[in-house]
N, C-alpha and C positions, 0 to 999 in steps of 0.2 A: 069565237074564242080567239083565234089570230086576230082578228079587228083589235079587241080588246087589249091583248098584250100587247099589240103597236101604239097605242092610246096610251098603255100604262108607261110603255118606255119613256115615247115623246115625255110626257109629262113629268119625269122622276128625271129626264134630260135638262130640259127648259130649267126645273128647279136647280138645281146642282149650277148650271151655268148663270142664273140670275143671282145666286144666293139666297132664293125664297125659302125661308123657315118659318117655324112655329113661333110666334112670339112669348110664346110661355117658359118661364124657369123652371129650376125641379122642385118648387114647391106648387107648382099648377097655376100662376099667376100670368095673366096675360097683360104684360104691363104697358104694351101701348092701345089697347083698351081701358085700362085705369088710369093713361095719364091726360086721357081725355076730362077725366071728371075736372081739371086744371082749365081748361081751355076757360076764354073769360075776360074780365075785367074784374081785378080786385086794389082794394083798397085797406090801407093800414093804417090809423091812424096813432103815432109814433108817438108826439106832442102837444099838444092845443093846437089847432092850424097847421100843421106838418103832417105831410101826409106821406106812404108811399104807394105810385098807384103800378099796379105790375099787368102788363097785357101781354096774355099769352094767348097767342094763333095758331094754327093746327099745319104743321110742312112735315107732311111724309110721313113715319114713320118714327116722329118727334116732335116737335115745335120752335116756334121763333118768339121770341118775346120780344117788350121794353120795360122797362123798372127806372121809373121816375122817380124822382125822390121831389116833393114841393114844400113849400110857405109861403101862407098869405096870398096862396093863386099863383106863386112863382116859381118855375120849375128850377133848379139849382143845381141836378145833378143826374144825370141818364144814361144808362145804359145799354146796348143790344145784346141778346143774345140768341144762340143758335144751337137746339140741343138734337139728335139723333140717339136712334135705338138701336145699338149693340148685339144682337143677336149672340154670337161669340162668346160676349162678355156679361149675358142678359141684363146690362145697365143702359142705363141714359148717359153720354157724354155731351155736358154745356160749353161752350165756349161761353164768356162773357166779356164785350171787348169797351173797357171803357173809351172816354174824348181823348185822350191823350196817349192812344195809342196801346196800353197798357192793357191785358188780359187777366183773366185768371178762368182755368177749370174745375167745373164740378162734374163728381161720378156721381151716380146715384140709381136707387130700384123701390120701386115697394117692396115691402115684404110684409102687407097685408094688406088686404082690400083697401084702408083707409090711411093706411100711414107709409107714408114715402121714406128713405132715408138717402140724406147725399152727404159727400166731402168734398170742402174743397180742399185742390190740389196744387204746387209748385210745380209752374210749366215745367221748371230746370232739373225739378225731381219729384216728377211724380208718384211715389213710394213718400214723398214728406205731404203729411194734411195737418192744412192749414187751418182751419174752422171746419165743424159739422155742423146741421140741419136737422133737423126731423120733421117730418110736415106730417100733420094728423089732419082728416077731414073730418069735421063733426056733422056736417050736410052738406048737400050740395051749393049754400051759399057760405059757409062760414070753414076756412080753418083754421090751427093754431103751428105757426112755425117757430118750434123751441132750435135756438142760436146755442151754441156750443165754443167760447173761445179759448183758446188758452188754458188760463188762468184767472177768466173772467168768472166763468161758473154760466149756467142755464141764463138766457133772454128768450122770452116767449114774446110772440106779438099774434096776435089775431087778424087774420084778412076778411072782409066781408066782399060778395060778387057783387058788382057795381052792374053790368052788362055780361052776357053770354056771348 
């Protein structure tokens, strides 16, 4: 019984000093298990020959990506990005830094097994969103991400998994 309540302390210690939490919301969602269904290679195809290709890799408790943008085999426009899991906040924060220096971030959570939601956000004021997203997964190789601008109205585009 004392074994045990020394086992239980250490262990509620260890947590508390590393930050180890639950990764689930208060809707029961455990979102860095669903944001694995992402992990991958997917591809979009935009315009005849234009494509965008997005490789997302598995770091931590989030992932790392690239988002190509090509035509005619020519890559024209790419991105990195770096996103972690908020425990706190139960969101995903992206950084995405383009060539010139220049970033932008997106928040974002599931809030259902299959549908993500993010915003993007003004580094200078993040309280001001700039565009939203909505990613729906219809399987595991295909899904559909409705674009949100402005005053543009709805852009949907379909990814399909090229590689896992």
């Amino acid at each position: 019984m004392k074994k045990s309540l020394i086992i239980m302390m250490a262990v509620s210690f260890f947590t508390g000093i590393t930050g180890i939490q639950a990764q689930t919301n208060a809707s029961g969602l455990d979102q860095v298990e669903l944001i694995k269904q992402m992990h991958g290679t997917w591809q979009y195809e935009f315009a005849p020959d234009s494509f965008i290709i997005w490789q997302i890799k598995p770091y931590g408790n989030g992932f790392e990506a690239t988002y190509q943008m090509t035509t005619g085999g020519e890559t024209y426009s790419e991105v990195k990005q770096l996103s972690g899991f908020m425990p706190d906040r139960e969101t995903f924060t992206t950084f995405t830094l383009f060539p010139s220096g220049g970033f932008i971030v997106f928040v974002g959570k599931f809030t259902s097994g299959n549908q993500f939601y993010s915003e993007a956000r003004d580094f200078g004021n993040l309280e001001k969103v700039l565009s939203r997203k909505v990613y729906e997964i219809k399987n595991a190789d295909t899904f559909i991400v409705t674009r949100i601008f402005g005053g543009y109205g709805a852009r949907p585009g379909t990814y399909h998994r090229i590689t896992e």
